[in-house]
N, C-alpha and C positions, 0 to 999 in steps of 0.2 A: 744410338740412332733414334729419332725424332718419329715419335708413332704420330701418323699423319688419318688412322682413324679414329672413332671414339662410336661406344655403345652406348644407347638411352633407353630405358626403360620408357614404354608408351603402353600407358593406360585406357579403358574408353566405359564410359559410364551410361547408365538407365539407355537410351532409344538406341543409343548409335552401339552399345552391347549388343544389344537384340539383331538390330539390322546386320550389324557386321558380322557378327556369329562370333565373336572372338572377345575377349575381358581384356588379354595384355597380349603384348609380343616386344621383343626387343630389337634395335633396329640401329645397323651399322651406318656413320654418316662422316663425310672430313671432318678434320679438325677443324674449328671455329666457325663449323656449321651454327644453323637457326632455327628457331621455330618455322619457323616459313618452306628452311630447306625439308624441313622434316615432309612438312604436308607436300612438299610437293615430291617427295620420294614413295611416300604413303600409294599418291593418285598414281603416279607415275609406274606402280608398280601391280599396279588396281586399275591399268586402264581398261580392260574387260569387264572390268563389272560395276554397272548403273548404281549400285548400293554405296562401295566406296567411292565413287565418283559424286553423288549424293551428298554427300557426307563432308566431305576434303573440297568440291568446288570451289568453294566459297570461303577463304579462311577469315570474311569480315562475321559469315554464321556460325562460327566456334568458339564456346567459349574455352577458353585454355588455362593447364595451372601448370606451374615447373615447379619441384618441390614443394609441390602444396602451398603456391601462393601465384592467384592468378596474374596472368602476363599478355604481353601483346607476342604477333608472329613474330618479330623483330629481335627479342630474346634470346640470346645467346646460347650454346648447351653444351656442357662441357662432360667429359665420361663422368656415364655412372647415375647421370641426371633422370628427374622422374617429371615423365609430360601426361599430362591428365588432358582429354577432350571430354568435354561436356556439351551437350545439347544446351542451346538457347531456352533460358528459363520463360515459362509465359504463366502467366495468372490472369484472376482479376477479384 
């Protein structure tokens, strides 16, 4: 039989660590889910709270990396995959 879900490891670094109170959790999604579905299971499951909601609004302010190489929401993920969010870098 054809396992129609799949588990990904989801990472969160420097601001969005802090705000979210949380480093990792891992997060059941269908098969040939996306980056995109991911966030929007994220929000969707965090709709009570301003912090993830914060965070996850906007998937064009995240920067993202799936095994350690960054990607757009569109991204494919298959088990066992590693999603990094990063806060939008600023300088000057």
């Amino acid at each position: 039989m054809k396992n129609d879900k799949i588990t990904v490891s989801v990472l969160f670094f420097a601001s969005y660590k802090q705000l979210l109170g949380v480093s990792e959790l891992n997060v059941e999604l269908e098969n040939g889910a996306i980056i995109a579905d991911l966030c929007r299971k994220l929000l969707e499951n965090a709709k009570n709270n301003e912090k993830w909601q914060q965070v996850f609004a906007s998937e064009t302010s995240l920067k993202i990396a799936c095994n350690q190489t960054l990607c757009d929401p569109d991204k494919g993920l298959q088990q066992g995959d590693q999603v990094a969010f990063f806060p939008p870098v600023t300088g000057g």
